[in-house]
N, C-alpha and C positions, 0 to 999 in steps of 0.2 A: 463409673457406669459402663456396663455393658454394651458392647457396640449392637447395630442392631445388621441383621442378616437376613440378604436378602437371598434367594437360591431361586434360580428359574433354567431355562432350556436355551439353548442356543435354536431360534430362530421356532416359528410357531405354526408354518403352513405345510403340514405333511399331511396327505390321506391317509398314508399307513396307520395313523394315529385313529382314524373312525373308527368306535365300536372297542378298540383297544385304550381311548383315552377322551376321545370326545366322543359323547354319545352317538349312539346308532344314527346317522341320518344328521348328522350334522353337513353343513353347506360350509363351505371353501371362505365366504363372506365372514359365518359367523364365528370363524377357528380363533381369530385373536378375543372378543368377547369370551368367551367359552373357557378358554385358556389364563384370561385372567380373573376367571373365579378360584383358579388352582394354585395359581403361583402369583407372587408380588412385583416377577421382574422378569423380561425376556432381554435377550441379547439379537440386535439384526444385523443380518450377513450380507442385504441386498445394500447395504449404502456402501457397500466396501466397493462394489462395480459400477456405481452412478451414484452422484449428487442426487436426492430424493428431491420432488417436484413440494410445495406450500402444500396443497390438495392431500398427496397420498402424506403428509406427514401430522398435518391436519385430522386426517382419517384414525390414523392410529390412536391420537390421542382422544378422539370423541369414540373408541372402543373400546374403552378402558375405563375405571372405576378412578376417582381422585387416590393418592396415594400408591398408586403404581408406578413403575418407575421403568425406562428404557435406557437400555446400553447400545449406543448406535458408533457402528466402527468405521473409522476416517477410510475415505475412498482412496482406491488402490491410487487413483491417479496423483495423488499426493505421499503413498508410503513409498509405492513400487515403481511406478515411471517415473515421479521425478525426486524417486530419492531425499523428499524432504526437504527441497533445493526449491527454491524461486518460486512457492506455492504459497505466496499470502494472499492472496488474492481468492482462490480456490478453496485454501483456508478459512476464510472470514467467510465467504458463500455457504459452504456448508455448515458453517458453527450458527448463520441465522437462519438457513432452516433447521438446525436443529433447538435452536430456541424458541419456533412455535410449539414445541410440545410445553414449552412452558413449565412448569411444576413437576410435568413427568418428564424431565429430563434427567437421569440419572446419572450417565457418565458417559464419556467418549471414547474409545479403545484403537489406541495407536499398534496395528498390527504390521509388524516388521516383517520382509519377506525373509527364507534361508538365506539368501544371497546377499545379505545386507551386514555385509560382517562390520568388527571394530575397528578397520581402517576405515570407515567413516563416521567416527566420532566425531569430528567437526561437525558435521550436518547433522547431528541430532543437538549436539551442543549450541547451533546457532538456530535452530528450530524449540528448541525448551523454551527459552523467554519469553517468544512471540505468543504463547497461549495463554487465554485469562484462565488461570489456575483457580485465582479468587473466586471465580463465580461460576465455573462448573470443573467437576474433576476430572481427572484426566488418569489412564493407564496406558503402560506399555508393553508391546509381548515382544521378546525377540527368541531368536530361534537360529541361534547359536551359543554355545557354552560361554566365547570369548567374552561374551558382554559380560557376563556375572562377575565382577571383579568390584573392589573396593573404591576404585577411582567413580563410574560409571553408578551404582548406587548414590556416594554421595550426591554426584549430578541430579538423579531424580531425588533424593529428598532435599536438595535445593530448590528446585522448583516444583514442588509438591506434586510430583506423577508418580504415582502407582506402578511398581514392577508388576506386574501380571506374573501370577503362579501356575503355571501351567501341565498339565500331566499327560504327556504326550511322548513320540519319542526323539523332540530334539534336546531335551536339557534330562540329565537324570531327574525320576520322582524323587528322591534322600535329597538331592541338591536342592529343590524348590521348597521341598516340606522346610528344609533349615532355613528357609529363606522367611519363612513363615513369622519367623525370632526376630528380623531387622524389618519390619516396613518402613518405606519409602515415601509414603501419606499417610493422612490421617484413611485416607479409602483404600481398601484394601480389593483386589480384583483375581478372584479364581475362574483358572477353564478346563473341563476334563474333556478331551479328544480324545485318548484313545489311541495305542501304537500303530494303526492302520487305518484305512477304509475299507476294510472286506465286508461289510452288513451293507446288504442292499436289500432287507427289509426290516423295518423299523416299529414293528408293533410289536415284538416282545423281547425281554430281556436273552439275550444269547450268551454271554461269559459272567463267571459270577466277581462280582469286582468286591464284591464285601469284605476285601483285607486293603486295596487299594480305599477303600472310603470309608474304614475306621482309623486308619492312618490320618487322613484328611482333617477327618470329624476332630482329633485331637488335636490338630493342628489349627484347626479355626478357633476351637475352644481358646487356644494360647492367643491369639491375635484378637477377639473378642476383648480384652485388657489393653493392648497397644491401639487399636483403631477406634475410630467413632461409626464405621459404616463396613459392612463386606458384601463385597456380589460375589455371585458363585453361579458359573453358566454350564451345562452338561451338555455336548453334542451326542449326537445319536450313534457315530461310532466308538463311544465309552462302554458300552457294554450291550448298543441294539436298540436300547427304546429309551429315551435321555427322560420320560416325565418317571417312569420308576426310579430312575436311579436319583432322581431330584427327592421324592417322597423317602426314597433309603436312606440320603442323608440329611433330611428333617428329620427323621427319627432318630440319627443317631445325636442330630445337637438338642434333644428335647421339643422341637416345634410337632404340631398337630397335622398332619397331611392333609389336602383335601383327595380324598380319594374318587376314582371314575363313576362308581356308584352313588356319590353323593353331586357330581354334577347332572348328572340325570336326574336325580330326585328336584332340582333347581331348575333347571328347566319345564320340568312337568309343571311348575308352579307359575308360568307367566301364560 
């Protein structure tokens, strides 16, 4: 059975996006509603700087349709200041609030800083266990070459975490696509950043990436037979306006787009 695929945008509150992606005259309030008429899954960037509050996490989940799903990524104060180290505590706070979202809890995304090379494999080796794997999934992104080796794989598919595929410029694309051939869980976790931050406007497409995401597209195809689930998240520096380049590659895996024009027609309708 074919895994199922999910493709959404890395994070959902931009203006840039008004008129370009949400209808004219959209408010700030009703951007995650709106956004999940388009897409089945967002990835959020704000839990990476604070522990989210019951309330705002609550929120999210009563803006959203059943069957949507959230990718919310482990706070920095657990990747990056303490390295992973002495954070169970901190741990367990954030994993119950992210289990008010309840059913729209989709995955959790362990974001490694550059500076977190493979001399501290101990600390991620004595950090794996401590996750219930069993009961919500887990990915990892690191952002050095040195992790990608044979040893550090098997680790994550010991304990069922997701290597994060990444298209960015700290691991080669050719390297990650082949990565595509061994997953690491049954969840499979993509992110397209983009070799820079130079776009500092975000309403239309600026570089054409249509060979970097039909490379992709045959790449998920392949992994759609190893996995039972795939996220796939586009920032805005992937090529300027992350919801086109999401609907680019719905088309290229055969899914139907919702397109800007037909969330306006939805709206007109309430």
């Amino acid at each position: 059975m074919a895994a199922t695929i999910r493709l959404g945008t890395q994070g959902w509150n931009y203006d840039a996006w008004v008129g370009a992606f949400y209808p004219s005259g959209t408010k700030a309030p009703d951007y995650l509603g709106v956004y999940s008429r388009a897409f089945p899954t967002v990835e959020i960037d704000s839990t990476f700087y604070a522990i989210p509050s019951v309330r705002s996490v609550r929120g999210w989940g009563n803006k959203v349709p059943e069957g949507f799903k959230f990718a919310l990524k482990l706070p920095q104060e657990i990747t990056h200041d303490n390295r992973l180290r002495e954070s169970g505590d901190l741990t367990n706070l954030f994993l119950d609030r992210a289990r008010e979202l309840e059913s729209k809890l989709g995955i959790i995304l362990i974001q490694l800083g550059p500076d977190f090379s493979p001399t501290e494999l101990p600390a991620l080796a004595a950090f794996l266990p401590t996750l219930p794997t069993r009961e919500i999934p887990f990915a990892i992104e690191f952002r050095q070459r040195g992790w990608i080796n044979e040893g550090v794989l098997a680790l994550l598919k010991e304990y069922k975490v997701a290597l994060t595929l990444t298209d960015a410029r700290w691991i080669p694309r050719k390297q990650m696509l082949a990565l595509a051939e061994n997953p690491t869980s049954q969840t499979a976790y993509l992110r397209w950043m983009g070799p820079n931050r130079d776009f500092t406007d975000y309403s239309h497409i600026q570089v054409d990436r249509t060979r970097e995401l039909n490379a992709w597209a045959t790449a998920i195809k392949g992994l759609q037979t190893r996995v039972k689930t795939i996220y796939g998240f586009v920032n805005n520096h992937f090529s300027g306006h992350s919801p086109e380049s999401v609907r680019q590659l719905q088309r290229l895996l055969g899914q139907t787009p919702v397109t800007p024009d037909m969330l306006g027609e939805q709206i007109s309708l309430f």
